[in-house]
C-alpha positions in Angstrom: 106.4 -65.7 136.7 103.7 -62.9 137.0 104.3 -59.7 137.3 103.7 -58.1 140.9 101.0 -55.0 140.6 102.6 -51.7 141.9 99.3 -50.3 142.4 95.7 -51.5 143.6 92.2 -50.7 142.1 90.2 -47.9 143.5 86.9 -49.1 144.5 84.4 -47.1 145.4 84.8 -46.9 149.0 87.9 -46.7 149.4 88.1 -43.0 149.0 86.4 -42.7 152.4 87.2 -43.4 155.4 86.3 -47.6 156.6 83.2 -45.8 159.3 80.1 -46.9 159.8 78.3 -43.3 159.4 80.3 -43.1 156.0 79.1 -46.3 154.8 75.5 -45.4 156.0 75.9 -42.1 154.5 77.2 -43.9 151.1 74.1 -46.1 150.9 71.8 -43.3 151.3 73.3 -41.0 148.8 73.9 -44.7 145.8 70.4 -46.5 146.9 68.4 -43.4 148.9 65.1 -45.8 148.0 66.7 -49.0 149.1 64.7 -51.1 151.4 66.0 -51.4 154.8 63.8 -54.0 156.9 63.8 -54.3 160.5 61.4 -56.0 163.1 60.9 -54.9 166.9 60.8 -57.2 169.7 57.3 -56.0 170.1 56.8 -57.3 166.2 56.2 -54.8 163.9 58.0 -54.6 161.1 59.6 -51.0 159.8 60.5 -50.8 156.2 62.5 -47.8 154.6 64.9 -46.3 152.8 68.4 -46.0 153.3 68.6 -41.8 153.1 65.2 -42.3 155.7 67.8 -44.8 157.5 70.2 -42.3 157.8 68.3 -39.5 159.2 67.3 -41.5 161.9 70.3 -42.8 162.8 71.4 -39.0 162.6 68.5 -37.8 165.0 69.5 -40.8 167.4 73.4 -39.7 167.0 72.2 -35.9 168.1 69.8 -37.8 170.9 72.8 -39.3 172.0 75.4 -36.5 172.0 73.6 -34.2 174.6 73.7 -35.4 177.8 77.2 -36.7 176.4 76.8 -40.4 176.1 
């Protein structure tokens, strides 16, 4: 019989909180020059990085918070 484990691995998110922001936040601190690719209904395609990601995602966040959506 094997022996049970008394304790698990840390990986490397798991000393964060399981959030979206934290992941995005994660990707742009690990792979800031990371391609994110995204297309519009309209077509064009946008290509950047994931810290570029993450301040627009933080500009829409901000967007979002004043008239308290």
């Amino acid at each position: 019989m094997m022996p049970v484990a008394t304790h698990t691995l840390p990986g490397m998110m798991m000393h964060r909180p399981l959030l979206i922001s934290e992941i995005i936040e994660f990707a742009a601190e690990t792979y800031p020059d990371t391609e994110v690719v995204s297309a519009t209904v309209e077509g064009p395609i946008h290509r950047y990085g994931y810290a570029a990601a993450a301040k627009r995602i933080a500009k829409l966040a901000n967007a979002l918070l004043t008239p308290g959506v």
